[in-house]
C-alpha positions in Angstrom: -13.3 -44.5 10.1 -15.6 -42.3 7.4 -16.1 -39.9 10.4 -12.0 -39.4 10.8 -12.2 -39.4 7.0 -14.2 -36.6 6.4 -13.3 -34.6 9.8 -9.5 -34.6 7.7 -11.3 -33.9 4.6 -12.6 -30.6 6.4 -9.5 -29.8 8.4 -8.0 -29.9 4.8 -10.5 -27.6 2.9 -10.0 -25.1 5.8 -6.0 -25.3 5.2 -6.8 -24.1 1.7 -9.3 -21.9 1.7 -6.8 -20.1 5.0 -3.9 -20.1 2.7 -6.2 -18.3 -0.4 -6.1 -14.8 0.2 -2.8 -14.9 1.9 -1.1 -16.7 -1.3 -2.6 -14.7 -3.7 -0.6 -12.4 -5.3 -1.3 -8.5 -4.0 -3.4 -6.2 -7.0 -1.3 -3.4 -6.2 -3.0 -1.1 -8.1 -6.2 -1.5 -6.6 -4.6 -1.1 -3.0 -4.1 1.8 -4.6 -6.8 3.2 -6.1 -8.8 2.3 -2.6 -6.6 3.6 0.0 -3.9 6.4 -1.8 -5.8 7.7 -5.5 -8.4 9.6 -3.5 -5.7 12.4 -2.4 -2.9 11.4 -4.4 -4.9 10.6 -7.3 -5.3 7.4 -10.3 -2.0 8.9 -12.1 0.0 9.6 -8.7 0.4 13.1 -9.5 -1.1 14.7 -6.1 -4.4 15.9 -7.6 -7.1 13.6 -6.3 -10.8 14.2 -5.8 -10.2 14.8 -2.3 -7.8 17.3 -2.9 -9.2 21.2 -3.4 -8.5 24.5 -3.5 -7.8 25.0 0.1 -6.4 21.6 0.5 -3.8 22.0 3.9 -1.2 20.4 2.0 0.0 19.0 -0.9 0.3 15.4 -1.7 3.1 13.7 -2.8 3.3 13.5 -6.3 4.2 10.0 -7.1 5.4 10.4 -10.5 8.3 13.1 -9.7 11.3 10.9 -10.2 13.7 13.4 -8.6 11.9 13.9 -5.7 10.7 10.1 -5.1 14.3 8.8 -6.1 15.2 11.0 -2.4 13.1 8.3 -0.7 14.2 4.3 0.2 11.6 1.9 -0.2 11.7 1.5 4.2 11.3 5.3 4.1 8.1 4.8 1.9 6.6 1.9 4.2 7.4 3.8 7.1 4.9 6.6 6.1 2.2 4.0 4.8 2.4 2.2 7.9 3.0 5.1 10.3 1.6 7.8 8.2 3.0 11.5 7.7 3.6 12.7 11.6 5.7 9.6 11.7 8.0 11.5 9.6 7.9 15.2 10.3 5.0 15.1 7.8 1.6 16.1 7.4 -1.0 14.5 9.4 -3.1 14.8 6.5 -1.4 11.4 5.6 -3.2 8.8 7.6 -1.1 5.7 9.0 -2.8 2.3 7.1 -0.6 -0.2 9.4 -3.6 -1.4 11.2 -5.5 -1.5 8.2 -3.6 -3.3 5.2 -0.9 -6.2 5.3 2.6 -6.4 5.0 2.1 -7.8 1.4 0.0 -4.4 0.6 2.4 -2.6 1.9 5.2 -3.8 -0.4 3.0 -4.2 -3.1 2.6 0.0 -2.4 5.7 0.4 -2.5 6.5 -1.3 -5.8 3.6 0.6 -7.6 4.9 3.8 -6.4 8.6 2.8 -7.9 6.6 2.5 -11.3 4.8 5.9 -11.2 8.0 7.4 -10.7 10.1 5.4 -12.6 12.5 5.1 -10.4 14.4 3.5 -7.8 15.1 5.4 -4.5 17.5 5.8 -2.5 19.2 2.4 -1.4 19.5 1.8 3.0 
């Protein structure tokens, strides 16, 4: 009986320590610092350290209301999944679907509404 005891014991600290990370709430603004500031930068603005002179393109400048307000949310996690050829864009924009979650994704996508201060286009 103590073996079935602590066999469930285990079986239940493996529940919990499974369910951590994927209950924990999303630091969107780390996401982005680590996958989006180093072209897009801390602010959102499109001047990142990766970004130079000759840069092939610009990026995106998050905090342009009028221009992010063009884009839905599903347009936005389209391109962060499926990165920029997905959408006629750039292939400068690498697709992160294989590499963050769902939850980072829309965790993205909310940060982004706060840089621009906006709220897209709805559909």
């Amino acid at each position: 009986m103590t073996r079935l005891k602590a066999i469930a014991a285990l079986i239940a600290c493996l529940g919990f320590v499974a369910a951590g990370p994927a209950a924990a709430e999303v630091d969107a603004e780390k996401v982005y610092k680590f996958y989006c500031a180093q072209c897009h930068g801390l602010e959102g603005k499109g001047d990142g350290p990766n970004v130079y002179k000759d840069f092939p393109v610009s990026p995106r400048n998050f905090t342009n209301a009028a221009e992010m307000d063009k884009l839905s949310d599903a347009d936005m996690r389209n391109v962060i999944r499926d990165g920029g050829p997905s959408v006629s864009k750039s292939p400068m924009m690498p697709p992160w679907g294989k590499t963050i979650s769902d939850e980072e994704v829309d965790a993205l996508v909310g940060h982004l509404r706060k840089l621009c201060a906006c709220e897209g286009k709805k559909g």
